[in-house]
C-alpha positions in Angstrom: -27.9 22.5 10.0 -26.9 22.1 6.4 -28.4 23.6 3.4 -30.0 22.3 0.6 -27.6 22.9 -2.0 -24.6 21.5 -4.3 -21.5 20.7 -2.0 -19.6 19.3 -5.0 -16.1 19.8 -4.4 -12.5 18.5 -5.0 -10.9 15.8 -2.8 -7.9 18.4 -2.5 -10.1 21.8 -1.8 -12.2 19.3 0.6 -8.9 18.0 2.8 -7.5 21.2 2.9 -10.6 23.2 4.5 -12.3 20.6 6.5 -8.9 18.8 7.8 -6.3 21.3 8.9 -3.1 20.4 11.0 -4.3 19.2 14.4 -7.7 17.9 13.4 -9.4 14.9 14.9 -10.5 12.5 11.8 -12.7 9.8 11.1 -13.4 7.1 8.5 -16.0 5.2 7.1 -16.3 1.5 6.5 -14.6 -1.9 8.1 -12.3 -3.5 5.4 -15.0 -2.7 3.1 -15.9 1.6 1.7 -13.1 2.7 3.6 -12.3 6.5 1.5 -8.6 5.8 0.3 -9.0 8.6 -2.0 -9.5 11.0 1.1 -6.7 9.5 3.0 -4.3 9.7 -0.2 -4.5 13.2 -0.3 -4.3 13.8 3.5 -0.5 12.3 2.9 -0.2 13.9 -0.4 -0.7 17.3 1.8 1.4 16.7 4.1 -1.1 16.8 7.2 1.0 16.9 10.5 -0.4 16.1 14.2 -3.5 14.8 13.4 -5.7 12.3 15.8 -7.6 9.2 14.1 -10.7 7.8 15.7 -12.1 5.0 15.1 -14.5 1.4 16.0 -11.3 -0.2 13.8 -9.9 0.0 10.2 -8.5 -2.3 7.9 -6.0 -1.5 5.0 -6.3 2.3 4.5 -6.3 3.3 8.3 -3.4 1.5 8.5 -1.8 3.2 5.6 -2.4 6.8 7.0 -1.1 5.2 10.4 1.9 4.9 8.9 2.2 8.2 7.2 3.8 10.5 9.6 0.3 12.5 9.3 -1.5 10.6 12.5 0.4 11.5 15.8 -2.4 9.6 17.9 -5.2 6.5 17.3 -8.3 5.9 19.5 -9.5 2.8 18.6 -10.1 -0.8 19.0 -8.4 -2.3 15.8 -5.6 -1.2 12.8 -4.8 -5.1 10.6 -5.4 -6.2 7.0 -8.2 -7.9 6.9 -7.7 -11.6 5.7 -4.4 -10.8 4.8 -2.5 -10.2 8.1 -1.1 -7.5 11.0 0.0 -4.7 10.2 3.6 -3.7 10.1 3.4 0.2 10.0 1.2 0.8 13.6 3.6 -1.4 15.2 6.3 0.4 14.0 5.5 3.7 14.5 4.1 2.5 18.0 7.2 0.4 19.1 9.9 2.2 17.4 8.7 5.2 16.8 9.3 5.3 13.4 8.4 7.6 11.5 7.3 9.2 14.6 5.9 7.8 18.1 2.4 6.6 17.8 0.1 7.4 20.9 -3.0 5.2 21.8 -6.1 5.3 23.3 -7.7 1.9 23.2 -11.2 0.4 23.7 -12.5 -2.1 21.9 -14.7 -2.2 18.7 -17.9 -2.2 20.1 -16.8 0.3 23.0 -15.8 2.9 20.2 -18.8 2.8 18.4 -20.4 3.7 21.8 -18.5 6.9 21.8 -19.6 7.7 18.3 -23.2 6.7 19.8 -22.3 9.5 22.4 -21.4 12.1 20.5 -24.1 12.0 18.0 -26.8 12.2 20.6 -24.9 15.1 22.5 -23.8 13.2 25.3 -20.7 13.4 27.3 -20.4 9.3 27.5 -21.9 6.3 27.3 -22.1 3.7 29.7 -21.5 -0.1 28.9 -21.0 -3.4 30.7 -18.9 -5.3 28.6 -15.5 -3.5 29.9 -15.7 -4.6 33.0 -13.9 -7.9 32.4 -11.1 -6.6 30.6 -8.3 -4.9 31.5 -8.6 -1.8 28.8 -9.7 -0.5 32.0 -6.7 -0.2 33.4 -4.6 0.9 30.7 -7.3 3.9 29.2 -7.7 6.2 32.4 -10.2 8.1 30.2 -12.7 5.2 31.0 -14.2 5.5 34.1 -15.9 2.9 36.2 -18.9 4.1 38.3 -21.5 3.0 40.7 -25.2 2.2 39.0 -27.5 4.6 40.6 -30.3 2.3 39.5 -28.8 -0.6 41.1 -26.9 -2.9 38.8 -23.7 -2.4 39.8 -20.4 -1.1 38.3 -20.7 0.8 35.0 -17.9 1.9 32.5 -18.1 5.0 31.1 -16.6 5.7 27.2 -16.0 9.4 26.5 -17.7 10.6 23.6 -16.5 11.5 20.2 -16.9 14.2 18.2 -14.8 14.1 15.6 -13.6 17.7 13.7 -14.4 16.0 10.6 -15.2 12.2 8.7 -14.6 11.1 5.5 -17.4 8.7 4.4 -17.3 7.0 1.6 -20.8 5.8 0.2 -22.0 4.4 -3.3 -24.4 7.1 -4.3 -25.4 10.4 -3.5 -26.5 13.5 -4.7 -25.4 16.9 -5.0 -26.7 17.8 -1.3 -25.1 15.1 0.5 -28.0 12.8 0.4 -25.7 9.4 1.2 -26.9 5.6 0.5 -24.9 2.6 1.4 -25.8 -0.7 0.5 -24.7 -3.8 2.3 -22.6 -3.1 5.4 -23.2 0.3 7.3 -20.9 -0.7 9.8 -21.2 2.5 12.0 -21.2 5.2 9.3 -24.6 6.7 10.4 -23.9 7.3 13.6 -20.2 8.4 12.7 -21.7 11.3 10.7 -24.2 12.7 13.2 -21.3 13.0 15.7 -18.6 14.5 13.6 -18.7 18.5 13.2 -17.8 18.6 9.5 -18.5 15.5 7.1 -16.8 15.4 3.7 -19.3 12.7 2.2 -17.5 10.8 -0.7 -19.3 8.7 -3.5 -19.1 6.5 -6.5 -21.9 7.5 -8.4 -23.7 11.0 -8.2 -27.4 10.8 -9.0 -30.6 12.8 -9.1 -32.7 13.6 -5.8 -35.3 12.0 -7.6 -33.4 8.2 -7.4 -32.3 9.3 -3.9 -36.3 9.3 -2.8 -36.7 5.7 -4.5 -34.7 3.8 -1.9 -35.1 6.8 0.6 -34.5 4.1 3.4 -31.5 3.8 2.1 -30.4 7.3 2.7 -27.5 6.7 5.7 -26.1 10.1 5.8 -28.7 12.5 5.1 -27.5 16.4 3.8 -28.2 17.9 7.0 -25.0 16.4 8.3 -22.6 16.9 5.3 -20.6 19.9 4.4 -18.7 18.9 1.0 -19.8 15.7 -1.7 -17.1 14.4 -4.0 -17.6 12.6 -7.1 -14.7 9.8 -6.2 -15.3 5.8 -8.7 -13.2 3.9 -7.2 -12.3 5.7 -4.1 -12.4 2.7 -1.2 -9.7 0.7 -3.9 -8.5 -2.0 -3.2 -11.2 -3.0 -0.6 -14.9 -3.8 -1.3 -17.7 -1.7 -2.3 -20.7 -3.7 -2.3 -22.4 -3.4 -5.7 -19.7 -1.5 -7.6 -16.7 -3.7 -7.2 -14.5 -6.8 -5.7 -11.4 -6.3 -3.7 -8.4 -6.7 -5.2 -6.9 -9.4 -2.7 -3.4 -9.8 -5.0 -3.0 -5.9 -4.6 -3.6 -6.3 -0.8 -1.4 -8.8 -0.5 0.9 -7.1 -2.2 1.0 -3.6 -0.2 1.4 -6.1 3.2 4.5 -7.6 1.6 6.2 -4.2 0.7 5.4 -2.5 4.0 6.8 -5.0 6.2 9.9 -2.7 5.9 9.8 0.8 6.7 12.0 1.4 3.3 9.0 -0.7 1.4 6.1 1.5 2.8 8.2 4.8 2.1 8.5 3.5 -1.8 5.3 2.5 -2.0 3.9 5.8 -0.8 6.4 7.6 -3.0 5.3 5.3 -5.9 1.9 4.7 -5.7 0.6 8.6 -4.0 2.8 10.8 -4.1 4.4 10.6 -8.1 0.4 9.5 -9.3 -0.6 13.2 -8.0 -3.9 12.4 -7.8 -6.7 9.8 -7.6 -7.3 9.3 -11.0 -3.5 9.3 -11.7 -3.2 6.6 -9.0 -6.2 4.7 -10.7 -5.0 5.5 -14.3 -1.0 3.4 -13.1 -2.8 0.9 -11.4 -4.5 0.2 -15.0 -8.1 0.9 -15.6 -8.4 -2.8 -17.2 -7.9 -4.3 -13.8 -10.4 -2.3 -11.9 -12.9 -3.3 -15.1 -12.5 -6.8 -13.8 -13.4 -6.5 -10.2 -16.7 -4.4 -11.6 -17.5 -7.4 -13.3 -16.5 -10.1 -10.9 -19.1 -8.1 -7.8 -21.7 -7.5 -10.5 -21.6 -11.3 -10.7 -22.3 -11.2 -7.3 -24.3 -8.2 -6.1 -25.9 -5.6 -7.8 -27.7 -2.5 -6.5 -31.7 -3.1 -6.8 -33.0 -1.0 -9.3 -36.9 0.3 -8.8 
């Protein structure tokens, strides 16, 4: 159980304790509050032989993917969303480039069944919906077994307990109290299961506002370890409330990393020489990011008791 107290922290000090070599990570988010800031700084330290697990990721886990940083993905889906495939997992899968990418695939729902798992202590989870596919055949982690109740074959997903998650949220306070608004996708249940969470936020707030819209507390601090005060840290993708993706930007990072030469300059460009978050957010111009505030404001705000 964790305390009651303040978990603020830096990104850096946050990746280095939580996320050592040889870690098994998770994200939050589904082309939408996935933590680029975390991620950023996961390459920016040079993480080796780590394992990413996850229901499926859009832009960002496909960025790390193609880091040199992930060595193997559980999963059921790595694309840019509304934009394309992506070039880096097939690279690193098919060529091995910059190093050979190992997987363990199920499909989306199947992977959030082994978060499901792992948050309620259990060694699996069984489903129906694998049976007519042949993920079976390919994943001999999944077992198929006999109904004791009667209805036939089952498939059994391991469960996942991940050494640590990164979830990104748009308020919290000091404690680790975490609300998301609009799309949980499987964040809740993603926390409960992982051993360390690093919960990440837009906006830090008072207890007090926490208790307003308590139902809206998806991550409560008994699972987090470490809260960091991150605006902007699931750019260029959504965050429901705060702002608009930046669809030229994401179009823009698919074009460049079509190439392995592109990708390598972009990361060189855009995380390594910034340094750090706000240096990343300070190049890619802090008049930009103004606009997408205003263009989701226009669309969605936060309600406010």
């Amino acid at each position: 159980m964790k305390t009651l107290k303040d978990k603020q922290t830096s990104m850096g000090e946050a990746v280095r304790k939580y996320c050592p070599d040889g870690s098994t990570f998770a994200i939050s988010g589904m082309g939408a509050r996935e933590p680029f800031a975390a991620l950023f700084e996961i390459i920016r330290q040079g993480k080796k032989d780590l394992t990413f697990v996850s229901n499926g990721v859009s832009d960002a886990g496909c960025l790390i993917l193609g880091s040199g940083c992930v060595k193997k993905f559980e999963g059921g889906y790595a694309g840019i969303i509304l934009v394309g495939s992506d070039s880096n997992v097939r690279r690193a899968r098919e060529k091995g480039i910059p190093i050979k990418l190992e997987l363990e695939e199920y499909t989306n729902y199947t992977s959030g069944l082994r978060f499901l798992a792992g948050s309620m202590k259990l060694p699996y989870m069984p489903t129906k919906s694998l049976l007519g596919s042949d993920i079976i055949k390919h994943n001999p982690r999944i077992k198929v077994v006999d109904d004791p109740y009667g209805s036939g074959p089952l498939a059994l997903v391991p469960a996942s307990n991940p050494d640590v998650s990164f979830m990104h949220v748009q308020r919290a306070d000091v404690s680790g109290n975490g609300q998301i608004f609009n799309a949980m996708i499987d964040d809740n249940t993603i926390a409960r299961a992982s051993k360390h969470v690093v919960l990440i936020c837009e906006e830090i707030v008072s207890t007090g506002e926490i208790r307003k819209n308590s139902h809206m507390t998806a991550i409560p601090s008994y699972c987090v370890d470490a809260v960091v005060h991150a605006p902007f840290a699931g750019y260029p993708l959504w965050c429901a409330g705060y702002y608009c993706c930046d669809m030229p930007w994401r179009s823009y990072y698919a074009r460049v990393s079509k190439t392995q030469e592109g990708y390598e300059q972009y990361i060189k460009e855009w995380v390594l020489d910034t340094i750090s978050w706000d240096g990343f957010l300070d190049k890619v111009g802090r008049d930009r990011l103004e606009r997408l505030v205003k263009m989701e404001r226009d669309n969605y705000t936060i309600p406010v008791l």
